[in-house]
N, C-alpha and C positions, 0 to 999 in steps of 0.2 A: 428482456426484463420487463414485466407489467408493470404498469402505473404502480400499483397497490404496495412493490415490492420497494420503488423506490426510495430516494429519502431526497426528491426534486423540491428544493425552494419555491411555492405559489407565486411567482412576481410575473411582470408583464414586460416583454423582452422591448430593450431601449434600443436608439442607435449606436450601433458599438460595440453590442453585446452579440458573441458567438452564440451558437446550439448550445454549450456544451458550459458556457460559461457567462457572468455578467462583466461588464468592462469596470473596471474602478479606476481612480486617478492614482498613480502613483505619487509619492513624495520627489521632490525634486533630485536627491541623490539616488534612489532605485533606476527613476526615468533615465536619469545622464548613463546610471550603469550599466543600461539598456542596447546603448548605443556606443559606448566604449568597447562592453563586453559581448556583443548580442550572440554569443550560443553560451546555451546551458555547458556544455562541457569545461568554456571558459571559467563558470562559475562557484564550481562544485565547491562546499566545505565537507569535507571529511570528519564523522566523528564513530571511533569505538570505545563503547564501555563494560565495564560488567554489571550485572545485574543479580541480585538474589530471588530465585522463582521456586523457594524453598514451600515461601506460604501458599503459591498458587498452585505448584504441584499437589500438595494437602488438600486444596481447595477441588480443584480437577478430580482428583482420586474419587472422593467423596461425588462430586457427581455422576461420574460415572455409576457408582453404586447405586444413585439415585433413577438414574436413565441409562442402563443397559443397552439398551436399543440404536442407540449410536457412541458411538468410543469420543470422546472430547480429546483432546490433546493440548499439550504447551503453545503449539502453534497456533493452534484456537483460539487460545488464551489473547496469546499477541497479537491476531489479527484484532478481537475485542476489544484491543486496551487502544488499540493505534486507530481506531474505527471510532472509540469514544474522542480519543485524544484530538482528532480531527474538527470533531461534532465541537468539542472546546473553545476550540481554538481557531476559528475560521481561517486567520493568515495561511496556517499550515496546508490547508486547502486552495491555496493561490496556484499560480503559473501565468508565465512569460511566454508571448506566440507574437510576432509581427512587434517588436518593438510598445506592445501595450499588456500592463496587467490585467490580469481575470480571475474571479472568483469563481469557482467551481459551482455547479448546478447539484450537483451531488458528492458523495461521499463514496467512492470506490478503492478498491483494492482489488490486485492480482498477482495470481504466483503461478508457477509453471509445475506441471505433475507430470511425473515420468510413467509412461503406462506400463515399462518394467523395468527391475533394477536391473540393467544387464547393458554393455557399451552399446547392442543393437537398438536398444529401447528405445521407441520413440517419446515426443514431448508434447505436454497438450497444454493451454495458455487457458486457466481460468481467474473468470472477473466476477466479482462480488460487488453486489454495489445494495447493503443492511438499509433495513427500515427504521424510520427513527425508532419506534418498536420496539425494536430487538435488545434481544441479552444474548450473553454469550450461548446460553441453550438455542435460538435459532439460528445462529448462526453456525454452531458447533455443527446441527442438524442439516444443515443449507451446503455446508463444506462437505460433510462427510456421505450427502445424496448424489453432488454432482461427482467426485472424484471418484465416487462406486461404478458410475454409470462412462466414467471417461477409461479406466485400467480396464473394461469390461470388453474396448475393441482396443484392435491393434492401429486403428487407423485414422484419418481425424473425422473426429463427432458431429463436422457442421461450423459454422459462426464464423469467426475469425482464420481458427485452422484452413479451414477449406477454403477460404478468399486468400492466403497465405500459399496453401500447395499449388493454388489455378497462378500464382503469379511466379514462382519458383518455376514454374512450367514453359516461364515465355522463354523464346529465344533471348539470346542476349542485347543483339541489338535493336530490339524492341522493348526488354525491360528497361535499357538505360534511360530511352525518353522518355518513358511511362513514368518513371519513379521522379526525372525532373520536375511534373506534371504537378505529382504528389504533394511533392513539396512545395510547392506552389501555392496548389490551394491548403496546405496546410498551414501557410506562411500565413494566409486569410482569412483561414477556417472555416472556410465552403467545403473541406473534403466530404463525399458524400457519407453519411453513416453507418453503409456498409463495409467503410476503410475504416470506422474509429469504435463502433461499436463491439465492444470485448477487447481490444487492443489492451494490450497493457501500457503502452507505451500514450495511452489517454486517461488514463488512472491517477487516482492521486498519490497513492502509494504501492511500488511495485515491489516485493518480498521476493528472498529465497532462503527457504530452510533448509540451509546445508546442512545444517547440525541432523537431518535423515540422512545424509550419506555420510555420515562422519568427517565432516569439514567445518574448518575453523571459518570464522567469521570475516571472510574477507573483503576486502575494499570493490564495490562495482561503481563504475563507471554510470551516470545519465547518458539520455541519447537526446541529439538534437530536434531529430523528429519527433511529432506528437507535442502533450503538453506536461508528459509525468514530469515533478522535480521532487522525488522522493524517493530511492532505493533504503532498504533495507536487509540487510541477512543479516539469518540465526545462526550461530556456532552449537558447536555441540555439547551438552550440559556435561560438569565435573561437579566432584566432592572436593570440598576443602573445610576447613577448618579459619575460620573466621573471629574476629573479635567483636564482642555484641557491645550495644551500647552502657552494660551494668560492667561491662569488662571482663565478663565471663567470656571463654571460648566454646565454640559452639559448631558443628558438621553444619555445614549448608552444602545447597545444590546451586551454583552457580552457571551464569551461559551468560558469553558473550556476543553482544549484538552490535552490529556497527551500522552505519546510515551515510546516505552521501545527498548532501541538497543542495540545490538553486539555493545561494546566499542574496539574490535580486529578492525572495519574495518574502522576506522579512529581516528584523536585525538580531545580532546574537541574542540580546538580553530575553526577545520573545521565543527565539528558539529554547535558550536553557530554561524558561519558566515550561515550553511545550514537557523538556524532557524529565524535571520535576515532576509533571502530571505523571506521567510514564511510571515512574518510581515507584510513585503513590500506589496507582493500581494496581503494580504488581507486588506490592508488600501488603494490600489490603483488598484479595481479590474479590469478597463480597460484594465491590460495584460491580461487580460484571454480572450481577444479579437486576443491575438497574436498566431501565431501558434507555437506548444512547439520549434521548430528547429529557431524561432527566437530569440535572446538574448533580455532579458528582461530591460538591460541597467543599473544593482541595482549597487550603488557604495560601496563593503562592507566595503568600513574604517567606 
């Protein structure tokens, strides 16, 4: 990823501070939770909800008409909204590595593409990591160039995949020490960049859109390794019949999305104002017109 592309905070790295991240002081109950709790899996909170994507489908439709030349989709949308929602919300962009908090350098996202729908099909891990720049149009554009170029082989493209297959390769009793190794310097965050670079598992938010294979919105697990504390999956969009606010009934397009997060790197009240913003966007998809580095204007009382 080029400088140009990134969305990297200008600051001058301190003691403390990882590659990848700035150290900040926790509050004193996160710190203790740190050391009661110290793996993410310990941590997880659980949440699914529904969502109405009535107005951003409308909204999508209409671009597409506009920009032919690459298909935008809901998933676009979502990655948009959770790429602004980040830019917002800075805590959301936290994570927990070695017993100390850190704010992220950037703003990423990744999801996993299947290069066919078929049980043989292989899987290829891509990372996104928007410019403050961007509206959903580059990014729509940015998703829909790399994933053309990924279903195009049957086999992996390079990056991540290919430092993935060379380690799948080792014998066994050579993988075991290797990966203690990993974790090690992971635990430090000296892993060299070749191990974190495109990882999802160093992403701020890791995606899957089930709701393309026709799967409901189901609960996934964080992993200990790396510094992601953010799963999200899409379910798959239905019709229903709703009550509007004038009390009228009304067909919507409904989807279910559920999320699983590190409860160390903030507290509920900032989590439900994060997912407030979320709401917002997606019943008033015109900010996705905005570039993430402009304030979206949402009033959270």
């Amino acid at each position: 990823m080029s400088e140009e592309q990134a969305n990297t905070k200008p600051v001058k790295k301190r003691r403390g501070d990882r590659r990848d991240g700035r150290y900040i002081k926790a509050p004193g109950l996160q710190t203790v939770m740190m050391y009661i709790l110290p793996k993410r899996t310990e941590c997880e909170v659980y949440m699914k909800d529904t969502f109405d994507c009535t107005n951003l489908l409308a909204f999508i439709e209409e671009e597409n008409r506009i920009h032919p030349e690459y298909r935008t989709t809901l998933f676009h949308g979502i990655i948009t909204i959770l790429a602004r929602m980040l830019r917002e919300r800075p805590k959301m962009n936290c994570f927990i590595q070695g017993f100390r908090m850190y704010e992220r350098n950037e703003i990423s996202l990744s999801f996993v593409v299947k290069r066919r729908f078929s049980d043989t099909g292989e899987e290829s891990l891509m990372y996104l990591v928007p410019k403050d720049t961007d509206t959903i149009r580059e990014i729509s554009s940015h998703i829909c160039g790399n994933v053309e170029e990924t279903r195009k082989s049957e086999h992996s493209t390079g990056g991540i995949d290919e430092v993935i297959d060379k380690f799948a390769s080792l014998p066994r009793f050579v993988l075991i020490p290797v990966m203690r190794i990993i974790r090690w310097l992971d635990f430090w965050g000296i892993n060299p960049k070749v191990l974190t670079d495109g990882d999802p598992n160093y992403s701020s938010i890791l995606l899957s859109n089930l709701g393309s294979i026709k799967c409901p919105a189901v609960y996934h697990h964080l992993n200990n390794y790396g510094t992601n504390s953010i799963m999200v999956t899409i379910g798959t969009m239905r019709s229903e019949y709703v009550r509007m606010p004038d009390g009228t009934m009304s067909e919507r397009t409904l989807v279910d999305i559920s999320a699983t997060l590190d409860e160390r790197i903030a507290d509920g009240f900032y989590f439900a104002r994060s997912l407030k913003l979320i709401r917002h966007a997606l019943e008033n998809p015109e900010l996705l017109l905005k570039p993430l580095n402009e304030p979206s204007g949402f009033d959270y009382k």
